[in-house]
C-alpha positions in Angstrom: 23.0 -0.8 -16.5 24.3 -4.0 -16.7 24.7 -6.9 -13.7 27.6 -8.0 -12.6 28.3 -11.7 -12.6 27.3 -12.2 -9.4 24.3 -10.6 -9.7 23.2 -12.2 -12.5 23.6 -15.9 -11.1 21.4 -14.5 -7.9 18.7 -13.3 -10.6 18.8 -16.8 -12.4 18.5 -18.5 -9.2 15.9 -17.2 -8.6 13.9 -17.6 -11.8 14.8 -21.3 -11.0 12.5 -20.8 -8.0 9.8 -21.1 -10.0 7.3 -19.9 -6.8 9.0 -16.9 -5.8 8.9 -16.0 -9.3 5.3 -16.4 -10.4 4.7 -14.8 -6.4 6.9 -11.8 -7.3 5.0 -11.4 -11.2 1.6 -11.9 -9.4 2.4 -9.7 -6.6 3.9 -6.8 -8.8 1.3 -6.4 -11.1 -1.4 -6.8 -8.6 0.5 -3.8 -6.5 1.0 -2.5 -10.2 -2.6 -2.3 -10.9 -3.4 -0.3 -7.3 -1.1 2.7 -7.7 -4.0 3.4 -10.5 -6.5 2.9 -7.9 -8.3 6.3 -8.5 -8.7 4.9 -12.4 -10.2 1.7 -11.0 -12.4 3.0 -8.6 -13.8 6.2 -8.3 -17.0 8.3 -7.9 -16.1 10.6 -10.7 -15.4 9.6 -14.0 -11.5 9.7 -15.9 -13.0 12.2 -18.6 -15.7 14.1 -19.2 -16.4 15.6 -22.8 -18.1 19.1 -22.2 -19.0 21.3 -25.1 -15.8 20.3 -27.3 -13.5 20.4 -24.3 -12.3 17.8 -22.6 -11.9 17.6 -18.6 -10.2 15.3 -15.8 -12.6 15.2 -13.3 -10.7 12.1 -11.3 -7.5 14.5 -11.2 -8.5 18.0 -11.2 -11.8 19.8 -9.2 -14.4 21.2 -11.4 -17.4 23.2 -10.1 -20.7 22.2 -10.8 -20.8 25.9 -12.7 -18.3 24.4 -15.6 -21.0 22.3 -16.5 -24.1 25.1 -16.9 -25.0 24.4 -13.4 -26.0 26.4 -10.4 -23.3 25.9 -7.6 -19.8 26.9 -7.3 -19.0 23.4 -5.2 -17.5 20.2 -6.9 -20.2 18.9 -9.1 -21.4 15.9 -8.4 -21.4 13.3 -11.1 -23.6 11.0 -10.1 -26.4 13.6 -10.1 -28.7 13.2 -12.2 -28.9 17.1 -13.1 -25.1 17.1 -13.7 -25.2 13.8 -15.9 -27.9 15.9 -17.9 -25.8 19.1 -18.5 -23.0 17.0 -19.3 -24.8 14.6 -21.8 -26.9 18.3 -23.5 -24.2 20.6 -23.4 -26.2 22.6 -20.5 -29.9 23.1 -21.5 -32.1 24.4 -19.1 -34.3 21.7 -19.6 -32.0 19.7 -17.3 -33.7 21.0 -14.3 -37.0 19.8 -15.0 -36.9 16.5 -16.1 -33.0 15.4 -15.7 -33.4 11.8 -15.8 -36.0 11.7 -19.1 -33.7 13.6 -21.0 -30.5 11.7 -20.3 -32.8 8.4 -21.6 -33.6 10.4 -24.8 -30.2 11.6 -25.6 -28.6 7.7 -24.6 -31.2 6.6 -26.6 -30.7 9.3 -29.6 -34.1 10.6 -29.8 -33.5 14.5 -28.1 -33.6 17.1 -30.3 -32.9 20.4 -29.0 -31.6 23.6 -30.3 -28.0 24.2 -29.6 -27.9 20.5 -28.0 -24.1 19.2 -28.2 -24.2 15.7 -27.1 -21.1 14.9 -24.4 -20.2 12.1 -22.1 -18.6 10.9 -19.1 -16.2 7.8 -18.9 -16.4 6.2 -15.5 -14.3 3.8 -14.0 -15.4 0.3 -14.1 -15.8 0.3 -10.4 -18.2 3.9 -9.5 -17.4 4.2 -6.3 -14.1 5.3 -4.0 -12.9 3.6 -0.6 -15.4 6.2 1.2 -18.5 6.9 -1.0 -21.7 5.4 -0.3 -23.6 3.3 -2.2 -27.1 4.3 -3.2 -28.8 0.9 -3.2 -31.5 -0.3 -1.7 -31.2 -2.1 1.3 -29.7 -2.0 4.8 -26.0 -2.0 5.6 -23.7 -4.3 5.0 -25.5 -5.1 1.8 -24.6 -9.0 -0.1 -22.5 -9.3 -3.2 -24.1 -8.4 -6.5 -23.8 -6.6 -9.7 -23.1 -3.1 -8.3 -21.2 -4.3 -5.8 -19.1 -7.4 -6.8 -17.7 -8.2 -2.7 -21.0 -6.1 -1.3 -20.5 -3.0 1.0 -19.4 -2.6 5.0 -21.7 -1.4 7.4 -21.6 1.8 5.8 -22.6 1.2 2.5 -19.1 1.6 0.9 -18.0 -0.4 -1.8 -15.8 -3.4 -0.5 -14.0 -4.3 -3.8 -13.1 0.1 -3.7 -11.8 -0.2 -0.3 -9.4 -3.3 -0.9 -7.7 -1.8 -3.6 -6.8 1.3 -1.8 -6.2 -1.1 1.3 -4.1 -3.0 -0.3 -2.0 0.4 -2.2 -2.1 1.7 0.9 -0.6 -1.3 3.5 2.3 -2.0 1.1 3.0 1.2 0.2 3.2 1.6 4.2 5.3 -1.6 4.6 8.3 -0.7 1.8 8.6 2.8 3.5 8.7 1.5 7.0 10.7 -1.4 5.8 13.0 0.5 3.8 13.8 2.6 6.6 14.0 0.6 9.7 16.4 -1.7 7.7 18.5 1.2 6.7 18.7 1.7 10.2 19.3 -1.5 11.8 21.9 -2.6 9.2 23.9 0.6 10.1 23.5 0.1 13.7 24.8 -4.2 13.9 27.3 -3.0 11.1 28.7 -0.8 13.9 28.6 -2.8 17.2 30.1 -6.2 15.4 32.3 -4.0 13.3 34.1 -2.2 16.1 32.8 -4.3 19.1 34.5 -3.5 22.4 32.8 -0.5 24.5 30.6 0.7 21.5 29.0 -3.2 21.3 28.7 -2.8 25.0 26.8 0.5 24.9 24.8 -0.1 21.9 23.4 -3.5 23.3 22.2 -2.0 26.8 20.9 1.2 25.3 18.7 -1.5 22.4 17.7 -3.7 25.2 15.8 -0.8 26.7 14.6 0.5 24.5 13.5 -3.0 23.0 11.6 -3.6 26.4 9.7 0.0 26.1 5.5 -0.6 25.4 5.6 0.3 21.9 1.6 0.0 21.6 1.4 2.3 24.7 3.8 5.0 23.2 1.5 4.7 19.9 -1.5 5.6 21.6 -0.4 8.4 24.0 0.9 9.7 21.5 -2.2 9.3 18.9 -4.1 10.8 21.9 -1.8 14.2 21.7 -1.3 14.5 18.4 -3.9 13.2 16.6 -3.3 10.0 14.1 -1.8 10.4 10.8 0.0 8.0 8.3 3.6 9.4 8.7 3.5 9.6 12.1 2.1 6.2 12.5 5.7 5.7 9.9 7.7 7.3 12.2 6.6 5.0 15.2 6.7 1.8 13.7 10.5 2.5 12.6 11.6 4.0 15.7 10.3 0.7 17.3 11.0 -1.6 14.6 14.8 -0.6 13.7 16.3 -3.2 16.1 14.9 -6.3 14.1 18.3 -6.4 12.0 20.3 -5.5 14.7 21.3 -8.6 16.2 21.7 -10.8 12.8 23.9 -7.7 11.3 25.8 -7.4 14.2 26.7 -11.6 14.8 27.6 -11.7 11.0 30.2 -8.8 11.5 31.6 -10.1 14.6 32.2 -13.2 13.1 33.7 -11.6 9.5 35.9 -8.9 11.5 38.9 -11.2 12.3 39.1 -13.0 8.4 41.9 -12.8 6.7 40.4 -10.5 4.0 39.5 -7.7 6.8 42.5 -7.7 8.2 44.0 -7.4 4.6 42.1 -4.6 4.0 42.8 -2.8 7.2 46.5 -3.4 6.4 46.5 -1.7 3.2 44.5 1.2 4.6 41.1 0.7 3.5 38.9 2.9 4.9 36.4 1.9 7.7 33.5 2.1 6.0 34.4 0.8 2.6 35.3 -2.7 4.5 32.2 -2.4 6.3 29.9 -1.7 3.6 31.7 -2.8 0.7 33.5 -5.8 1.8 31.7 -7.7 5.0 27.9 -6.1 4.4 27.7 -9.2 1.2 28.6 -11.3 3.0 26.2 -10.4 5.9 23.0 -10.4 3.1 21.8 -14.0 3.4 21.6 -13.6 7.2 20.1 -9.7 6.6 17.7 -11.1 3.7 16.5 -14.0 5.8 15.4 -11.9 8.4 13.1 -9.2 5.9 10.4 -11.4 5.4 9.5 -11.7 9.0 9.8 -7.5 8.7 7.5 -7.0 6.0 4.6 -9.4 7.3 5.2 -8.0 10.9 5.0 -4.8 10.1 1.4 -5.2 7.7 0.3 -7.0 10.7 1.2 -3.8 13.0 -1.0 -2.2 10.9 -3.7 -4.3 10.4 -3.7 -4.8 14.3 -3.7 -1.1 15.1 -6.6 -0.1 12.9 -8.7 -3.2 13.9 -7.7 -1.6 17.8 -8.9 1.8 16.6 -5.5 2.8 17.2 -3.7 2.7 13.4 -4.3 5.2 10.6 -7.3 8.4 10.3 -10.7 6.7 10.4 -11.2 8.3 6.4 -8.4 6.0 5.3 -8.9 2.8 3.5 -8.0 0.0 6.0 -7.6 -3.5 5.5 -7.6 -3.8 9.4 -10.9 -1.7 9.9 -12.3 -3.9 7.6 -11.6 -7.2 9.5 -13.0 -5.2 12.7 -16.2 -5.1 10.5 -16.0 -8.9 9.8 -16.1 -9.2 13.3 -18.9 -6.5 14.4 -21.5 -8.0 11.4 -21.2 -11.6 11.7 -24.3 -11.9 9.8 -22.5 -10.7 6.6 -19.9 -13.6 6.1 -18.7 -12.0 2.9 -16.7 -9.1 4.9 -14.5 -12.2 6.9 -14.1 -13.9 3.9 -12.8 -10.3 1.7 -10.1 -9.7 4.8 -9.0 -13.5 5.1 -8.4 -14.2 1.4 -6.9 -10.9 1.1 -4.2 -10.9 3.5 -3.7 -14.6 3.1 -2.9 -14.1 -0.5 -0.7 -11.0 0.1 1.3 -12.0 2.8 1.9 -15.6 1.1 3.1 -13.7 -1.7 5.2 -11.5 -0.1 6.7 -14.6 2.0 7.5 -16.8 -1.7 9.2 -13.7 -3.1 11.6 -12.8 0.4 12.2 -16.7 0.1 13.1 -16.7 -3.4 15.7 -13.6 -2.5 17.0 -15.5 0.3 17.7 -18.2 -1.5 19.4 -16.5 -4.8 21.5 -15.1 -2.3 22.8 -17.9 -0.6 25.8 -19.0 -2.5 25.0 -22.9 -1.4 21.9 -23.2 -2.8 21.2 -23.8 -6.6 18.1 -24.6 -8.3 17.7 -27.5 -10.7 
């Protein structure tokens, strides 16, 4: 589908900001790059080759009996008895001396009847956001080869868990921000729209319910109904929805008396086509302005909940429960420096791009 002229001198405008637009290539293949997370990091490799056949072990459960072994539970690949089956085909050998007989076969000196050489492909990271790490060593363990950014206080992988972190906070943010705009634009498109008693209402019931202890709310209800990412969703955006409000709601109470409303409303125009065909572009540069401070507020909800204890399920990968680490093991500078560096960087992305958008918007600004 093809832009319209006015879109397209918004979308060259803001290839002339050359920062927003290396922020907004950097940023999308970065967030790119996570939605594969389980391909990037993961304690069970993309395929295994199994007697001929081919499995998915990092999107489908196998039982360790698919691979000649004893137990009907998910086999664990880093076993050294399930690395054997898979690399022989299954002898029975495996059970004795697993570990020998995987260095023979890597190093292409077993001979075995019946032996059918297979093999695993493993992600280049071998660990997910909540697997520990068998190394060596008390917890949180320094950066090294296994572990390029070392491990928390639990011995899981730190690199793993920023990755997911990071999939997992923006993913958060464009639903909450997606919503709680939808939202807010609809309610100041309202009030300015048809001011008068339904402005009056509108502004008492928002200042209430603007002056309500959000953080409070969150953990009562946490406490009752135990935490979970959409719920967590739904709180930030029934707190959050009144952040457009008040910009939305100036820019139609300032468009509603122009000469092209009033046009509009003279030739019958609907309502809702003026509102949201007619005076909502003009209202986007105020609207857009405004979404930056959204987005980084709301990853800093999050962040600040789970570093409280208060944010998402304690299994889920947190960039906040990691900075809470930082803080606990102040004797492992390399978790503080992981959590600064990567929320700096993402949230001064995000910040460039909004810019950028703000900016292609605004009909007064060009770009040399």
């Amino acid at each position: 589908m093809a832009l319209s002229p006015l879109n397209q001198r918004r979308w060259r405008n803001f290839k002339r900001n050359r920062r927003a637009y290396w922020s907004l290539i950097i940023f999308s293949i970065a967030f790119f790059v996570s939605l594969f997370a389980e391909l990037l990091a993961n304690d069970k490799p993309i395929l295994v080759s199994y007697r001929g056949e081919i499995y998915a072990p990092v999107a489908k459960f196998y039982p360790e009996t698919a691979f000649g072994g004893d137990f009907r539970t998910e086999a664990d690949y880093k076993d050294p008895v399930v690395q054997c089956l898979i690399a022989t085909g299954g002898v029975e050998f495996c059970f004795d001396e697993p570990e020998a007989i995987v260095e023979e076969v890597a190093a292409g000196t077993y001979a075995e009847d019946g032996f059918e050489k297979g093999w695993a492909l493993w992600p280049p990271i071998p660990y997910s956001y909540d697997t520990p790490v068998n190394q060596p060593g008390a917890a949180p363990l320094p950066p090294s080869s296994h572990n390029w950014l070392g491990t928390d206080d639990r011995k899981r992988d730190v690199v793993a868990r920023v990755i997911y972190g990071f999939r997992l906070s923006i993913l958060f943010t464009l639903v909450v921000t997606t919503l709680a705009s939808v939202i807010g634009i609809i309610a100041g498109a309202i009030q300015g729209y048809f001011g008068g008693w339904i402005d009056l209402i509108f502004q008492r019931v928002i200042e209430i319910w603007s002056s309500t202890p959000s953080l409070y709310v969150i953990i009562i209800l946490f406490a009752i109904l135990g935490r979970s990412f959409w719920l967590l969703v739904l709180l930030t955006v029934l707190f959050g929805w009144t952040a457009l409000v008040g910009v939305v709601r100036a820019e139609f109470l300032r468009a509603r008396n122009l000469e092209y409303v009033r046009a509009a409303k003279a030739l019958g125009v609907s309502n809702r086509v003026i509102m949201f065909r007619h005076m909502l572009p003009n209202a986007m540069v105020a609207t857009v302005t405004m979404l930056p401070f959204i987005v980084t507020g709301t990853i800093s909800t999050l962040a600040g909940l789970d570093f409280l204890g208060f944010g998402l399920p304690s299994t889920a990968p947190s960039l906040g429960e990691l900075t809470l680490q930082a803080k606990q093991n102040l004797q492992a500078p390399w978790l503080a420096f992981t959590a600064f560096f990567t929320f700096a960087i993402m949230l001064s992305l995000l910040v460039f791009i909004f810019e950028g958008v703000r900016d292609a918007f605004d009909p007064r600004k060009t770009f040399s």
